[in-house]
NUPA-488011 format. One record per residue (C-alpha): residue number from 1; x, z, y. Coordinates in Angstrom, 1 decimal, padded with zeros to 4 digits. Example, Ala and Ser with C-alpha at 12.3 -4.5 7.8 and 13.67 -1.06 7.14 Angstrom:
BEGIN
<pt><k>1</k><c1>012.3</c1><c3>007.8</c3><c2>-004.5</c2></pt>
<pt><k>2</k><c1>013.7</c1><c3>007.1</c3><c2>-001.1</c2></pt>
This chain:
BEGIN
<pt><k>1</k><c1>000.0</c1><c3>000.0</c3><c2>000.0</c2></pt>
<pt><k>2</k><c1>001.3</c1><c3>-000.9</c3><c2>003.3</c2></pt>
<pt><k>3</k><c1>002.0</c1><c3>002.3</c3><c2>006.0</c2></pt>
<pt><k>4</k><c1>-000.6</c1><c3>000.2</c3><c2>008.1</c2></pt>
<pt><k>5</k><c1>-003.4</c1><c3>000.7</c3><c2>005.3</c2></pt>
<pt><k>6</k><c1>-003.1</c1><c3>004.6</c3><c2>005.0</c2></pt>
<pt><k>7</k><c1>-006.3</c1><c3>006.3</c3><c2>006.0</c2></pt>
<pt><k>8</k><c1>-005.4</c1><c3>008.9</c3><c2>008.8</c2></pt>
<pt><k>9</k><c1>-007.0</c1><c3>011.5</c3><c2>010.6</c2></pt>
<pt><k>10</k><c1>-007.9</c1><c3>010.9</c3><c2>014.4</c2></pt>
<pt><k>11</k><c1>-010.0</c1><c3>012.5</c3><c2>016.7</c2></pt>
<pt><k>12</k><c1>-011.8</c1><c3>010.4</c3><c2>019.8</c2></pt>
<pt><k>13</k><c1>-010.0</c1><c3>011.2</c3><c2>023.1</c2></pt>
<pt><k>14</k><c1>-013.2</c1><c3>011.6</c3><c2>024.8</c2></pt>
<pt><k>15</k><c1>-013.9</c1><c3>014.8</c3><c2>022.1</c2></pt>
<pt><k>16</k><c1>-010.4</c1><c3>015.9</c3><c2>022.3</c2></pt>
<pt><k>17</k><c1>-010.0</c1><c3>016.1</c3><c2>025.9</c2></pt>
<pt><k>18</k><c1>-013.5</c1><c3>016.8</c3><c2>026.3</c2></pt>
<pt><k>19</k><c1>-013.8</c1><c3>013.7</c3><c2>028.5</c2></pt>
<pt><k>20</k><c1>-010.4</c1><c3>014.0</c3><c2>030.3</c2></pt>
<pt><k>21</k><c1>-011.5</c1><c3>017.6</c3><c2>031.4</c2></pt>
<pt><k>22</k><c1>-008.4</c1><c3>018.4</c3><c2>029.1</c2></pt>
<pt><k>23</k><c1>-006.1</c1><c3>015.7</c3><c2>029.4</c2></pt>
<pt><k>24</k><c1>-002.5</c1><c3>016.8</c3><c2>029.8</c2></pt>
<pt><k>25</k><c1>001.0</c1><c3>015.7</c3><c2>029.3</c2></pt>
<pt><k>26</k><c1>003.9</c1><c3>017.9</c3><c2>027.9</c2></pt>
<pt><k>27</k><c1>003.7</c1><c3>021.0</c3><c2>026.0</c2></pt>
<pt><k>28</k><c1>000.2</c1><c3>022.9</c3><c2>025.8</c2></pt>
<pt><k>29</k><c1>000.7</c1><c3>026.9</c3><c2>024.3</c2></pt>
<pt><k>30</k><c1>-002.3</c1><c3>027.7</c3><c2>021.5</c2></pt>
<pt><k>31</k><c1>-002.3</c1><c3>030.8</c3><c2>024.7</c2></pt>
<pt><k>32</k><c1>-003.9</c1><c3>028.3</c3><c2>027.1</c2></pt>
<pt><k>33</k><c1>-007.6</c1><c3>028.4</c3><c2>027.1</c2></pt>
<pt><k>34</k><c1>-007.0</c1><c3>024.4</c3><c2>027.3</c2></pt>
<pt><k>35</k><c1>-005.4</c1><c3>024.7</c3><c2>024.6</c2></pt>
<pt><k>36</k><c1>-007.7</c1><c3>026.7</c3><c2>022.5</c2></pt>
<pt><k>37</k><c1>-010.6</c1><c3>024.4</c3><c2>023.9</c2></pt>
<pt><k>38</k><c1>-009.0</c1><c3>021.1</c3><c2>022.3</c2></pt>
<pt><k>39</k><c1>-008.1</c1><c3>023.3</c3><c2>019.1</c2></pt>
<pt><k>40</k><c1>-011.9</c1><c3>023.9</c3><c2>018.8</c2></pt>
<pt><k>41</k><c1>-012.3</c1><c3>020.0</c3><c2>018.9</c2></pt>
<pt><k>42</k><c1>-010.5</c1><c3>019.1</c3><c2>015.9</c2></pt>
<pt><k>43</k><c1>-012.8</c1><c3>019.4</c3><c2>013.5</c2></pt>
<pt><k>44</k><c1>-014.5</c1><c3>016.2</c3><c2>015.1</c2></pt>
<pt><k>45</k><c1>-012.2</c1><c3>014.4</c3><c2>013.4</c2></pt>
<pt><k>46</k><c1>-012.4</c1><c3>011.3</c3><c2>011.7</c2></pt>
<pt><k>47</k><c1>-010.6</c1><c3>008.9</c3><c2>009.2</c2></pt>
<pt><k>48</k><c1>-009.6</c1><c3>006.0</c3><c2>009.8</c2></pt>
<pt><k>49</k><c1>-007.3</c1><c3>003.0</c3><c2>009.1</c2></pt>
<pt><k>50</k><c1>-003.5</c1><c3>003.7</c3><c2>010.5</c2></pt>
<pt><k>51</k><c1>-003.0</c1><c3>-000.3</c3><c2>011.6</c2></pt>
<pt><k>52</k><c1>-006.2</c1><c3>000.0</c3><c2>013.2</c2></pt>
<pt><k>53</k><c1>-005.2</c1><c3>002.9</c3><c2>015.5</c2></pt>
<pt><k>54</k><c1>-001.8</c1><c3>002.1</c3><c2>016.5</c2></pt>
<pt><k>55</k><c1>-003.2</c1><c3>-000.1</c3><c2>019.5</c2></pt>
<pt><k>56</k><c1>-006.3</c1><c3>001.8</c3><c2>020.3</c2></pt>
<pt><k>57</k><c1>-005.9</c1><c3>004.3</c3><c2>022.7</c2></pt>
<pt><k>58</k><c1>-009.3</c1><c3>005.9</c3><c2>022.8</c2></pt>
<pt><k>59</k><c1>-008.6</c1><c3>007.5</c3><c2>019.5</c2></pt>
<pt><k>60</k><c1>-005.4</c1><c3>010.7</c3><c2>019.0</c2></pt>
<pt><k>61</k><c1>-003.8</c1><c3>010.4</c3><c2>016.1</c2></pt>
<pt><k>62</k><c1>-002.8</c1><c3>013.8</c3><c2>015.1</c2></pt>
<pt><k>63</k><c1>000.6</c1><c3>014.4</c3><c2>013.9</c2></pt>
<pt><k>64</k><c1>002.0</c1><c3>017.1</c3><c2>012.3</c2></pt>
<pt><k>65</k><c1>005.2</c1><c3>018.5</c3><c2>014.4</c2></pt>
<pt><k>66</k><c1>007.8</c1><c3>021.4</c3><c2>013.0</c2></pt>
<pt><k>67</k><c1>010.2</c1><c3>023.2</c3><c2>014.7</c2></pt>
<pt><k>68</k><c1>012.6</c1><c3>024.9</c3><c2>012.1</c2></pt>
<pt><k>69</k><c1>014.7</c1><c3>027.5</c3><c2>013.0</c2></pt>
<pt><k>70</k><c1>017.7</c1><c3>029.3</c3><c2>010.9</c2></pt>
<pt><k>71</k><c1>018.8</c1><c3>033.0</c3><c2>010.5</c2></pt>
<pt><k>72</k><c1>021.1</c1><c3>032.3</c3><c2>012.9</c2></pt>
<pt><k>73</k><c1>018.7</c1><c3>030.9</c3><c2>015.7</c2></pt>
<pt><k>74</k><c1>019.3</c1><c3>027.4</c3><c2>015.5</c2></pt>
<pt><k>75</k><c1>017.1</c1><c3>024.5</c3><c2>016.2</c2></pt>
<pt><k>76</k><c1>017.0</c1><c3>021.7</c3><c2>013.5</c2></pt>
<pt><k>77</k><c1>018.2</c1><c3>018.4</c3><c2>014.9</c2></pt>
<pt><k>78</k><c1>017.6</c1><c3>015.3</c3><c2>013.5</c2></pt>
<pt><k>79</k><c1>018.5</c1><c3>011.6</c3><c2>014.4</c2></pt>
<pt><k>80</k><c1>016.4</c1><c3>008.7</c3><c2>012.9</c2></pt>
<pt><k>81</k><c1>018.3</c1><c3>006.0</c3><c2>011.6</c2></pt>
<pt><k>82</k><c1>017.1</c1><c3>002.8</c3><c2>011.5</c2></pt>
<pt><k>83</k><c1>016.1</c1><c3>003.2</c3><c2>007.9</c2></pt>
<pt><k>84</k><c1>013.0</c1><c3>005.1</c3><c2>009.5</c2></pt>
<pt><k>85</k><c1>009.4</c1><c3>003.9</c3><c2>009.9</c2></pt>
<pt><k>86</k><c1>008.3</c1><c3>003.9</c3><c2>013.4</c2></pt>
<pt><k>87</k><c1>010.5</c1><c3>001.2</c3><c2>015.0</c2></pt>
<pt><k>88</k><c1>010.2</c1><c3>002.4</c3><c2>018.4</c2></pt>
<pt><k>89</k><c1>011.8</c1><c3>005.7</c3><c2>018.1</c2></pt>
<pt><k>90</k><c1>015.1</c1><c3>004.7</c3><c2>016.2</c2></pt>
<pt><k>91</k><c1>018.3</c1><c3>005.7</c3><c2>017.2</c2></pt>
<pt><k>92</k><c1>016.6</c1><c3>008.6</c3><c2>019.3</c2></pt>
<pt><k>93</k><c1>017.4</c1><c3>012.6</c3><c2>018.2</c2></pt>
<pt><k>94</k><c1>014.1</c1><c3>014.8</c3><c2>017.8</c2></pt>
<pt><k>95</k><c1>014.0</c1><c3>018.8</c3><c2>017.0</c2></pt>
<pt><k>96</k><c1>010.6</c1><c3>017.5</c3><c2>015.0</c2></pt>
<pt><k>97</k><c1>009.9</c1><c3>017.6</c3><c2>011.7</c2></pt>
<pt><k>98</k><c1>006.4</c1><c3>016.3</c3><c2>010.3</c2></pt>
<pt><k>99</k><c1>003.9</c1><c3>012.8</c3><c2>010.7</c2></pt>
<pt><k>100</k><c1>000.5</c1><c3>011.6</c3><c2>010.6</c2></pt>
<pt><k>101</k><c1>-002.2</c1><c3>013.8</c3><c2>008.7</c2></pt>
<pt><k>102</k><c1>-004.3</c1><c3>012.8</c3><c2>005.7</c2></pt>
<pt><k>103</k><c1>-008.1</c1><c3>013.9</c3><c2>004.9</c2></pt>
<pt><k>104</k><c1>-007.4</c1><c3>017.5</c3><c2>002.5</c2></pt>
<pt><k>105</k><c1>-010.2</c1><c3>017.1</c3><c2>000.0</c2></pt>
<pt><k>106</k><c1>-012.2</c1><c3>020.6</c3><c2>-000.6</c2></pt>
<pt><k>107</k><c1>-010.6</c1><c3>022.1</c3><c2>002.4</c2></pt>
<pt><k>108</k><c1>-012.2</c1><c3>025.5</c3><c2>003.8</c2></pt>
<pt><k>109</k><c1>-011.2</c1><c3>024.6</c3><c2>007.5</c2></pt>
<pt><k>110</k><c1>-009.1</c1><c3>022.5</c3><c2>009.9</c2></pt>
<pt><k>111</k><c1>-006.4</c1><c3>024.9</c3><c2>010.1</c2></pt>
<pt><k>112</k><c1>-005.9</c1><c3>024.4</c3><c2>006.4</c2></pt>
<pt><k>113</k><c1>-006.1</c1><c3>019.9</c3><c2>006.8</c2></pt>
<pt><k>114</k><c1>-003.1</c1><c3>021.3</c3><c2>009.6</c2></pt>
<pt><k>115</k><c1>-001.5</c1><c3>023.3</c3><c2>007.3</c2></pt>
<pt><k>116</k><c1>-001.2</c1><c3>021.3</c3><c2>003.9</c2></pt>
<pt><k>117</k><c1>-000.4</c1><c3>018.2</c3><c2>005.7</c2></pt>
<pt><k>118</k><c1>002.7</c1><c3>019.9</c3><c2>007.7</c2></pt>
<pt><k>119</k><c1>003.5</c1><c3>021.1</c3><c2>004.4</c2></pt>
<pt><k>120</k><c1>003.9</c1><c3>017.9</c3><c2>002.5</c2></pt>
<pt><k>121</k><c1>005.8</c1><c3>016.6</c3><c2>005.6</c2></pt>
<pt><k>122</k><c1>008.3</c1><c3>019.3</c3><c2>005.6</c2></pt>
<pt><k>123</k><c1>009.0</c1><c3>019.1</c3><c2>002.0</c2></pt>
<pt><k>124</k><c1>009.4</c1><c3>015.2</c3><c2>001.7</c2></pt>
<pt><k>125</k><c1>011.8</c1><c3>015.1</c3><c2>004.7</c2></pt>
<pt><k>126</k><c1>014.0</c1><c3>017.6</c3><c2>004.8</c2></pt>
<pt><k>127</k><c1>013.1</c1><c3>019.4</c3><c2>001.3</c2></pt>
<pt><k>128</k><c1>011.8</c1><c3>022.4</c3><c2>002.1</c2></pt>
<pt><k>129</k><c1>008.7</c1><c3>023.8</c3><c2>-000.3</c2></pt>
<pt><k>130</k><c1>005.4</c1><c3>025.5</c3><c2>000.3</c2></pt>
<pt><k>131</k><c1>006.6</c1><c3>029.3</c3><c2>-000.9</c2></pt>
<pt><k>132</k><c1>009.2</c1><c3>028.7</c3><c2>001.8</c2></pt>
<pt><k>133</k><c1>006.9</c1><c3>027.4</c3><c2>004.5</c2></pt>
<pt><k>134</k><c1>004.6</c1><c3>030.4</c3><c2>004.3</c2></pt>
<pt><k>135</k><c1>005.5</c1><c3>031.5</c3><c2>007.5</c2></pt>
<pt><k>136</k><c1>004.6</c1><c3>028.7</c3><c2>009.5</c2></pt>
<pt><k>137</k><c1>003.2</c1><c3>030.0</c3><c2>013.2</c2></pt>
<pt><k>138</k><c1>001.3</c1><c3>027.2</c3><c2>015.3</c2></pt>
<pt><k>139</k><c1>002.2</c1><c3>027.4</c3><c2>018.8</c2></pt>
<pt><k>140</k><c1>000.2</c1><c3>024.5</c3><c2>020.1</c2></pt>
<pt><k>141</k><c1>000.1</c1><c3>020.6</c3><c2>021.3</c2></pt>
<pt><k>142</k><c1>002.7</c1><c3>018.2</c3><c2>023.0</c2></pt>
<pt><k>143</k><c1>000.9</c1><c3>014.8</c3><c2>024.3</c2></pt>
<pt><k>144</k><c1>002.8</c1><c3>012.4</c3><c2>026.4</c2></pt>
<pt><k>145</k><c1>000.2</c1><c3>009.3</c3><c2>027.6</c2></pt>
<pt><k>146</k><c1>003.4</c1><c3>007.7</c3><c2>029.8</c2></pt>
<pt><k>147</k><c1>004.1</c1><c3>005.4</c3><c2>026.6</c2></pt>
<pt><k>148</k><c1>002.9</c1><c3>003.1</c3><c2>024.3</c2></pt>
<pt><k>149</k><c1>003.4</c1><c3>005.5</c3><c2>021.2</c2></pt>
<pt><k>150</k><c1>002.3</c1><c3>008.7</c3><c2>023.0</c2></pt>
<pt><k>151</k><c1>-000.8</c1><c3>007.0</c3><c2>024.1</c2></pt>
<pt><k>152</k><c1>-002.6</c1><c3>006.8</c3><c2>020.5</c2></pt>
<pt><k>153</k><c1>-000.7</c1><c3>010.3</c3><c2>019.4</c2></pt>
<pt><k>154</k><c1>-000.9</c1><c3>014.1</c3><c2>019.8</c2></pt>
<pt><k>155</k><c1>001.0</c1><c3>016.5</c3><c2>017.9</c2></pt>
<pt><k>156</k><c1>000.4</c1><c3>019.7</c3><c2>016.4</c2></pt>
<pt><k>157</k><c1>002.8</c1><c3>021.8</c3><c2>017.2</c2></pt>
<pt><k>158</k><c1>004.2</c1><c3>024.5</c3><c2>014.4</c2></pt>
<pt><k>159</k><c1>007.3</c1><c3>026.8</c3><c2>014.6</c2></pt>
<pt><k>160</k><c1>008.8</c1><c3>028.3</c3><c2>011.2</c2></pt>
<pt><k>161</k><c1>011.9</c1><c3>030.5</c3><c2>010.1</c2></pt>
<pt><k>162</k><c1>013.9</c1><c3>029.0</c3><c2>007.5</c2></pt>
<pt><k>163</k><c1>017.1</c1><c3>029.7</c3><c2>005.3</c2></pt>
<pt><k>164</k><c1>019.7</c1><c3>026.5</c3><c2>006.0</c2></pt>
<pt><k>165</k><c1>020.2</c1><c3>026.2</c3><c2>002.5</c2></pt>
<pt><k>166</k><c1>017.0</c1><c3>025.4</c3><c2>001.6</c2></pt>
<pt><k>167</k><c1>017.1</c1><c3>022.5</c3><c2>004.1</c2></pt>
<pt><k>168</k><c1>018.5</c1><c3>019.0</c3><c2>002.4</c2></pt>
<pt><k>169</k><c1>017.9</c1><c3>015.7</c3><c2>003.8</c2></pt>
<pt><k>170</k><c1>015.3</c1><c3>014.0</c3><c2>001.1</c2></pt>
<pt><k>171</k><c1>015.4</c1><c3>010.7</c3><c2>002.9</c2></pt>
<pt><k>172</k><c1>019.4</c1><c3>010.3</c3><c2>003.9</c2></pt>
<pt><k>173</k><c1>018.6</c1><c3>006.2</c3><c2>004.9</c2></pt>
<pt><k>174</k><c1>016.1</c1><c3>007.3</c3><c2>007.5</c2></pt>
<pt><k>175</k><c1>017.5</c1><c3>010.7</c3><c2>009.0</c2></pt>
<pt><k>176</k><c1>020.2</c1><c3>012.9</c3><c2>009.7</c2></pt>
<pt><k>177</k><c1>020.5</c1><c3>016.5</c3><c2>010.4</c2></pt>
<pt><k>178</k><c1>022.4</c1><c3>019.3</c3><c2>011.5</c2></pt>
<pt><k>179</k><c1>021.9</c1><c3>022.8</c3><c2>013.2</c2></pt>
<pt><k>180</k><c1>021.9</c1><c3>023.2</c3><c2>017.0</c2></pt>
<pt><k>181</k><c1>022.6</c1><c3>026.6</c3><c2>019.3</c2></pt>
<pt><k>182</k><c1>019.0</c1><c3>026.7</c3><c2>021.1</c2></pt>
<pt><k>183</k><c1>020.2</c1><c3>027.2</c3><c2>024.7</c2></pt>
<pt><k>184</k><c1>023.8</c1><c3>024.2</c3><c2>023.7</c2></pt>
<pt><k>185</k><c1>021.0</c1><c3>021.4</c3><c2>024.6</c2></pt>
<pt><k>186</k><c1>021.0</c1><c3>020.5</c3><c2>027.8</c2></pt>
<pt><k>187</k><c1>021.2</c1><c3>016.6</c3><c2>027.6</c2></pt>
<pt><k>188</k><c1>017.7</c1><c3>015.2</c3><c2>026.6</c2></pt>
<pt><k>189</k><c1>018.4</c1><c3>011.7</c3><c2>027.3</c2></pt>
<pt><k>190</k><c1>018.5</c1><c3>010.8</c3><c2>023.4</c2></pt>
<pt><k>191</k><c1>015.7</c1><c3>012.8</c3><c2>022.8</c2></pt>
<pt><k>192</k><c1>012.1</c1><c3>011.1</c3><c2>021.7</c2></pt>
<pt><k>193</k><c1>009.9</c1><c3>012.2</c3><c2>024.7</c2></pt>
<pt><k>194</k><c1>008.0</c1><c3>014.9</c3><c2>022.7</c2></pt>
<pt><k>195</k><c1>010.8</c1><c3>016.8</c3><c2>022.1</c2></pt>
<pt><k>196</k><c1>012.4</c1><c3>016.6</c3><c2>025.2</c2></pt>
<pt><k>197</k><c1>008.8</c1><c3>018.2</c3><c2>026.6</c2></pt>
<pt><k>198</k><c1>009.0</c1><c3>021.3</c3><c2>023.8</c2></pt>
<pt><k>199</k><c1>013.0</c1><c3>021.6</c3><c2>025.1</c2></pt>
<pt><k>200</k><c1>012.3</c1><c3>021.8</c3><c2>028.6</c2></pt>
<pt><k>201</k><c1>009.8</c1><c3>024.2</c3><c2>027.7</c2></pt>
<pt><k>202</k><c1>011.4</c1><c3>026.6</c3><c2>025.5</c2></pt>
């Protein structure tokens, strides 16, 4: 099946944003009552066809986005090599880990579509497995409606702590990783927008 056919999860900008009552562009804390209000409109979701969506900005994509961080307080950096998928953001360092979501069948609630699908992400990229996830804490959105990609995209933003060693590159064509001192990155020019938002940020 081609990427293009995978059925995704989006949610109509209009319900998201609550007719741009809720529009916003960098990083939104789960603390914001904005954000809480476009939290409550995720369930609205619906699925549809990936190559259908990529151009079609009145529809979010929802994309699952990680922030891993070691015992010793380092962020996880990664470059994407131009083994990667999305075309647009090779060559370009992100502190991201995670992608588009998939309908859960017999989930209890959105949080848990949030949760399973950051789970697979994290465990086919850079190895790590659900009993080591557990600790996943959502923190909120990033949305950047300045460009193409971050038109049809928002992501959901997740922080978790993590051993290093159970961190290994599952996908070596694609991406490379290593471990960053938090407050060492002050360059963000190689940095995909989204996580040059959450850096300024944090």
């Amino acid at each position: 099946m081609s990427k293009y056919d995978e059925q995704i999860i989006v949610v109509p900008r209009k319900t998201i944003f609550e007719d741009e009552t809720n529009a916003f562009n960098g990083f939104l804390s789960k603390n914001d009552p904005q954000g809480d209000s476009i939290f409550k409109a995720l369930p609205h979701y619906e699925v549809k066809r990936r190559g259908d969506m990529e151009e079609d900005p009145s529809y979010k994509q929802l994309i699952s986005y990680c922030l891993l961080e070691n015992e010793n307080n380092e962020l996880l950096v990664y470059k994407r090599l131009s083994g990667g998928g999305e075309e647009r953001l090779h060559g370009q360092s992100s502190i991201g880990v995670g992608g588009h979501m998939n309908d859960v069948v017999g989930a209890q609630s959105i949080n848990e579509i949030l949760r399973v699908n950051a789970q697979r992400e994290l465990e086919e990229e850079v190895g790590l497995s659900e009993q080591n996830s557990q600790n996943m804490d959502y923190i909120g959105f990033i949305n950047d409606d300045t460009n193409e990609v971050g038109k049809v995209h928002i992501g959901v933003v997740f922080k978790i702590k993590v051993n290093s060693q159970d961190i290994e590159v599952k996908e070596t064509d694609t991406l490379k990783i290593e471990w960053v001192e938090q407050g060492k990155i002050d360059d963000y020019d190689n940095f995909e927008t989204w996580s040059a938002l959450i850096l300024k940020d944090l």
